[in-house]
N, C-alpha and C positions, 0 to 999 in steps of 0.2 A: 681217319688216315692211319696208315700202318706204323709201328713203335718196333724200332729195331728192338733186338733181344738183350744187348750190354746195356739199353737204356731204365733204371729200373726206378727212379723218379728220386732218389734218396740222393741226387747228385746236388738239387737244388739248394739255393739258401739257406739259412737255417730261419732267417726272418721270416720268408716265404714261407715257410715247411711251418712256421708259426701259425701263421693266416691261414694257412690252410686244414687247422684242426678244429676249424668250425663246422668241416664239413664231414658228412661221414667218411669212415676211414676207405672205403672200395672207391669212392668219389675223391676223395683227397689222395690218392694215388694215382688215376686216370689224369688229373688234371697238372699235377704232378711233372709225369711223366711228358704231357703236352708242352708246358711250360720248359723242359729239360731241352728239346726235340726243337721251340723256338729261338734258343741261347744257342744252340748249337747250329743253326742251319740262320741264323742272322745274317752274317757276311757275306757266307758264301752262294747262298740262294734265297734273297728275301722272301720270294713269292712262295717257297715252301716255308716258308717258316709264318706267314701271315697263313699259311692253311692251318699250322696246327694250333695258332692263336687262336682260330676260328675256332675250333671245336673245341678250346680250354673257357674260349668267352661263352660258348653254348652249355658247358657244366656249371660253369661258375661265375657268372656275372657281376654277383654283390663281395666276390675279390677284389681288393685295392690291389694287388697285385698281377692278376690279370689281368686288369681292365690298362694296366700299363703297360704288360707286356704286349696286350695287344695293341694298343698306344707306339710301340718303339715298333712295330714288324710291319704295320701298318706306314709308319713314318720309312721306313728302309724301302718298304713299295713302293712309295711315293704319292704313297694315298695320303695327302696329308688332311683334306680335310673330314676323313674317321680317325687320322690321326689324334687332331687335336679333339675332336669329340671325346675320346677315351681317355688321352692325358688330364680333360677337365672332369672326367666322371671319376677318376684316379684322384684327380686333389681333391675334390668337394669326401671323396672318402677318408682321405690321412687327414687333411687341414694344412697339408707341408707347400712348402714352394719349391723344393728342388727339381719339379718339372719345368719352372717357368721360362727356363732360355729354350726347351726345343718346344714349348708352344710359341713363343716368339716365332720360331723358325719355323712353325708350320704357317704360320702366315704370311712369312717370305715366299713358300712354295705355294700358296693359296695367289699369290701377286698382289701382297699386303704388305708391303716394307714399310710404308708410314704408321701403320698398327704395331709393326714386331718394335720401332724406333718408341711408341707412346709405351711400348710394354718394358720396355732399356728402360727409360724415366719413372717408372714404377714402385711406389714403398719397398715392393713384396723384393725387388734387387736387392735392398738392404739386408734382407734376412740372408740372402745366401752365403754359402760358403763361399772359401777362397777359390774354388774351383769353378765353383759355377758362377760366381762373378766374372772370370776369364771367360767362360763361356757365352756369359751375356754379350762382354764387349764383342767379342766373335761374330753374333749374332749381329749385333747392333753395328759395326764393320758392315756385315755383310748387305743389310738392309742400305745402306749408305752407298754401298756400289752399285745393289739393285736400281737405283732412283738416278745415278750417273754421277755421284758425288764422290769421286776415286781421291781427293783431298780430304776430306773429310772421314774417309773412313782409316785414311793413314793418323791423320791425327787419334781419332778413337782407338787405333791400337796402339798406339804411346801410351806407354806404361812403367809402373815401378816393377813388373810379373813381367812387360820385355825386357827392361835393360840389366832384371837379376842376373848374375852369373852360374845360380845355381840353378839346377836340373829338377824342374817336378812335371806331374805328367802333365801337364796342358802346355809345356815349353816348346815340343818341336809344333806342336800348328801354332799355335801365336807365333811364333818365330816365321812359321812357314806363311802364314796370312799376311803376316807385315812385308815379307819380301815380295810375297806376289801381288799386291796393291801398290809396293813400289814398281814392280816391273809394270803393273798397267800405267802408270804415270809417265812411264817413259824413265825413271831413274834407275838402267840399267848396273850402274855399278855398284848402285846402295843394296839393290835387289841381291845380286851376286853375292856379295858379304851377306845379307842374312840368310839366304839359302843354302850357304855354309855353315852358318852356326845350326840351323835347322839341323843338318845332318850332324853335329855334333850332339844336339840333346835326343834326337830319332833312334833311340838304342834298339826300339822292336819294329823298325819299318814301316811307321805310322802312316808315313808320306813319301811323295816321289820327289821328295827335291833332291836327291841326287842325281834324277834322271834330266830338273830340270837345272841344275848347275852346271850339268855336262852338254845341256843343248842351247847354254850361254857360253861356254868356250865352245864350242860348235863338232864336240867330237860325237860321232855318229855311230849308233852301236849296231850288229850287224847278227843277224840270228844264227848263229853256227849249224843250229837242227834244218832250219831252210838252206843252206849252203850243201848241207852233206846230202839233203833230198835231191838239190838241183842236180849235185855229179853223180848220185845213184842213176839222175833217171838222163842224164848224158851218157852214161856207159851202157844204160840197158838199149838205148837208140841207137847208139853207136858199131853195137854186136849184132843188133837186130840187121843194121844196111849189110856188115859184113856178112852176113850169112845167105842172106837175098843177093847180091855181089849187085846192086843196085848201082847206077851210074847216075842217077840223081843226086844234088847236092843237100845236104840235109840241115837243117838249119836250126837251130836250137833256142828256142825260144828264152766388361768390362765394365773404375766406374765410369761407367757412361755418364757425361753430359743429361740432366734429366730434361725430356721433352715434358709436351705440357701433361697434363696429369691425365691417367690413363683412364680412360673411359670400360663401360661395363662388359663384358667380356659377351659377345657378337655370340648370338646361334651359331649353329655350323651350317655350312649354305644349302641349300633348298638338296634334297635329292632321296633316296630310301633311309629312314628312320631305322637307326642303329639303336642298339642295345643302352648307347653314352644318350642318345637322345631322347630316346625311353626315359632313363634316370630322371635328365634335368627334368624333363616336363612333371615328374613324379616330384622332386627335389623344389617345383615351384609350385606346384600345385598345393603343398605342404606347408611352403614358409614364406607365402605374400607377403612384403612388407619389410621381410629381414633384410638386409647390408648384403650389399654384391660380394661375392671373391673376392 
């Protein structure tokens, strides 16, 4: 795939830029630059940016660090299960847990909520940071509504990270998660109040809850660019009858609650044998006998 010209791979991590001097130097600039090319086209077009993970995972596949980036472009595709294949070929390489809440969440999108809820109840929670604790409960929330348990998942985001006053970044979506499980519950005016505070901790536009606080007072917003189309194209019709002199009329159209104890971490489901599947089979073929993840 083609590398724009300003992209010159020296933008990455410095961690990354680490891991990547095991390769040779023409090779650890290539992959580099792909890796650059996936941060940057994440948001705004997953499906390119899982191209260029493709062809980072095809240089360098025994990178911890690509095998996650292709883990996260894969997960923005919605391919979640190469997703979580790559997130586990990722940890069995670091030994770290700070992937575990969006493997959680790939087995939400796999239609595993009782997997993502055994993986909330899990030692490996304990290790995590304060961040990605929040994000567990998120998950572990989210798993919860999956299953129709919209009570349940409001109590799991009750928190000492919600009722803080102070602003870190995981505050406008737990803010925003807690009002919108209250709004499915029916408690529109609890809802209301946190989707205000939402917008109060939302300083970089993380979230639409302004869009949905304003479609709880019921003001209706109105696209100015389509307004100014519609009289453009009323005046060019309007000039057009006058000139024909036409006599026709014209008309104008978290800690989570631990479940029971997590069980061994499930192949990825049947389908073309990926690079992550490669590994494991290689990673067990290796160490029968040893302790699961």
């Amino acid at each position: 795939m083609p590398i724009p010209e300003d992209v010159t791979g020296d933008e990455i991590d410095k961690d990354v830029r680490q891991e990547l001097q095991s390769l040779p130097k023409g090779l650890a600039e290539d992959v580099a630059k792909n890796l650059v090319m996936v941060a940057r086209l994440i948001d705004e077009d997953p499906e390119g940016a899982y191209g260029y993970s493709k062809v980072a995972l095809r240089l360098a596949s025994r990178v911890a660090a690509v095998r996650e980036a292709a883990g996260f472009a894969a997960y923005a595709s919605q391919k979640y299960s190469e997703a979580l294949a790559e997130f586990r070929a990722a940890r069995r390489m670091t030994g770290g847990v700070d992937l575990w809440p969006v493997m959680a969440d790939c087995e939400r999108g796999l239609g595993r909520p009782e997997k993502a809820l055994d993986m909330a109840g899990a030692p490996e929670v304990h290790k995590l940071d304060k961040a990605g604790q929040v994000e567990m409960r998120l998950v572990a929330a989210g798993a919860r509504r999956d299953m129709g348990q919209i009570e349940a998942a409001i109590v799991t985001l009750q928190s000492p990270e919600l009722a803080s006053n102070s602003t870190q970044p995981w505050t406008a979506r737990l803010r925003y998660a807690y009002a919108d499980a209250l709004l499915a519950a029916g408690r529109e005016g609890e809802a209301r109040e946190w989707f205000a505070k939402a917008i109060e901790s939302d300083k970089d536009g993380s979230t639409d809850a302004s869009d949905r606080l304003a479609e709880l007072d019921g003001v209706e917003f109105v696209d100015a660019l389509v307004e100014d189309e519609d009289e453009s194209e009323t005046e060019t019709v309007t000039v057009t009858v006058t000139e024909v002199e036409a006599p026709a009329e014209v008309e104008i159209d978290t800690v989570v609650e631990p479940e029971d104890d997590i069980e061994p971490e499930d192949e990825a489901p049947e389908g073309d044998r990926t690079p992550a599947e490669v590994d494991a089979d290689d990673d067990e073929d290796g160490s029968k006998g040893a302790a699961q993840d």
